[in-house]
C-alpha distance (Angstrom), angle and dihedral (degrees) to the residues before:
residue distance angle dihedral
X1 . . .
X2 3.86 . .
X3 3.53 117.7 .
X4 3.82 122.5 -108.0
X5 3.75 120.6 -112.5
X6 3.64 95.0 -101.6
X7 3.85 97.2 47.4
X8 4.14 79.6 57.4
X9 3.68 101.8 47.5
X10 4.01 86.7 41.7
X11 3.80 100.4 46.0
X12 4.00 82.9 46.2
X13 3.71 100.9 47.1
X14 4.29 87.3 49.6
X15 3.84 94.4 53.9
X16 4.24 89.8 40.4
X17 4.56 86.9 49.7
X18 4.73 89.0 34.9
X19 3.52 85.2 -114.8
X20 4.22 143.5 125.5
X21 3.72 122.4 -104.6
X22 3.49 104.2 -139.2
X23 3.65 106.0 -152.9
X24 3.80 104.8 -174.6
X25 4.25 98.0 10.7
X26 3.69 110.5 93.0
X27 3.85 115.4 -76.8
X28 3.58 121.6 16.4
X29 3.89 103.7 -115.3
X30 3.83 123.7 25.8
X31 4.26 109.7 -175.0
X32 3.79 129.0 161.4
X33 3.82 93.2 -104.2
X34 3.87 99.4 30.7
X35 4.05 158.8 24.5
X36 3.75 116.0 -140.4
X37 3.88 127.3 -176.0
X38 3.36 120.5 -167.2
X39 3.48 127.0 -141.7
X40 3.75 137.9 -172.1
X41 3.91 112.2 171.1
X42 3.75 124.8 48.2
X43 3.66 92.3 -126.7
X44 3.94 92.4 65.4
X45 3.83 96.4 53.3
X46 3.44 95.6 93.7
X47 3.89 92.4 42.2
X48 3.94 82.4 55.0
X49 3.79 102.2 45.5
X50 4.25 85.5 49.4
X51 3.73 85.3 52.9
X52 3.89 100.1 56.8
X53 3.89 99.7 21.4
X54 3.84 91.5 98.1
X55 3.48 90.6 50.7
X56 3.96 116.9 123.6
X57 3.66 88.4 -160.2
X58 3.63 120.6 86.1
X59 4.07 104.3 -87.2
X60 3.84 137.3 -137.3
X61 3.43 145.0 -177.4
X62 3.75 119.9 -150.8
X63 3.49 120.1 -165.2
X64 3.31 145.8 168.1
X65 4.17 125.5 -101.6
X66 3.03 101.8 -91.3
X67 3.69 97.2 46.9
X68 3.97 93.7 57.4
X69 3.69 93.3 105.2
X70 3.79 105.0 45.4
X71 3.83 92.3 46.6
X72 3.71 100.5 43.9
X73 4.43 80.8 51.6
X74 3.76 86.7 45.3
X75 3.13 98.9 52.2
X76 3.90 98.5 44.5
X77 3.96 111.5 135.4
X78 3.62 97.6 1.8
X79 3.69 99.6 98.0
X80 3.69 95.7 -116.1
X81 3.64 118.7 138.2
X82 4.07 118.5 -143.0
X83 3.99 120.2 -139.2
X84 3.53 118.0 -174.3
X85 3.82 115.8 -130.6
X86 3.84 104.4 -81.8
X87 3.98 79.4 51.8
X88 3.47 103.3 -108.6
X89 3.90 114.4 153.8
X90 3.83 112.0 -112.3
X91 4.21 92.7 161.9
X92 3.68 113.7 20.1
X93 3.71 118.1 -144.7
């Protein structure tokens, strides 16, 4: 069975940071300087950004492409950075 485009981006971003992608566990990335919480479909930005909001680790959203838009207005004044999915920084934290 072929993995969704999440699972990809996630599994991905984990190796890129030397961390775990924890697929059912919480949020999706857990590293010593940073949470990340990946996101592929507008309408689970908002699920996402509740996820890691509480965080008192630095915070991130990955998403995908086409997603840049929606998350980086999403996640406007909440102190939540946006990566894009090869996790490059596009609004720091």
């Amino acid at each position: 069975m072929a993995k969704s485009r999440h699972d990809q981006i996630a599994e991905n971003l984990a190796k890129e940071f030397g961390a775990e992608y924890k697929r059912y566990q919480g949020i999706d990335i857990v590293t010593k300087k940073r949470v990340i919480e990946v996101e592929t479909a507008m309408e689970g930005i908002y699920q996402g950004i509740n996820q890691i909001k509480r965080s008192p680790k630095p915070r991130y959203m990955a998403v995908d492409d086409k997603n840049i838009q929606n998350a980086l207005e999403a996640t406007e004044g909440t102190g939540i950075g946006v990566m894009d999915e090869n996790g490059r920084i596009l609004k720091k934290s």
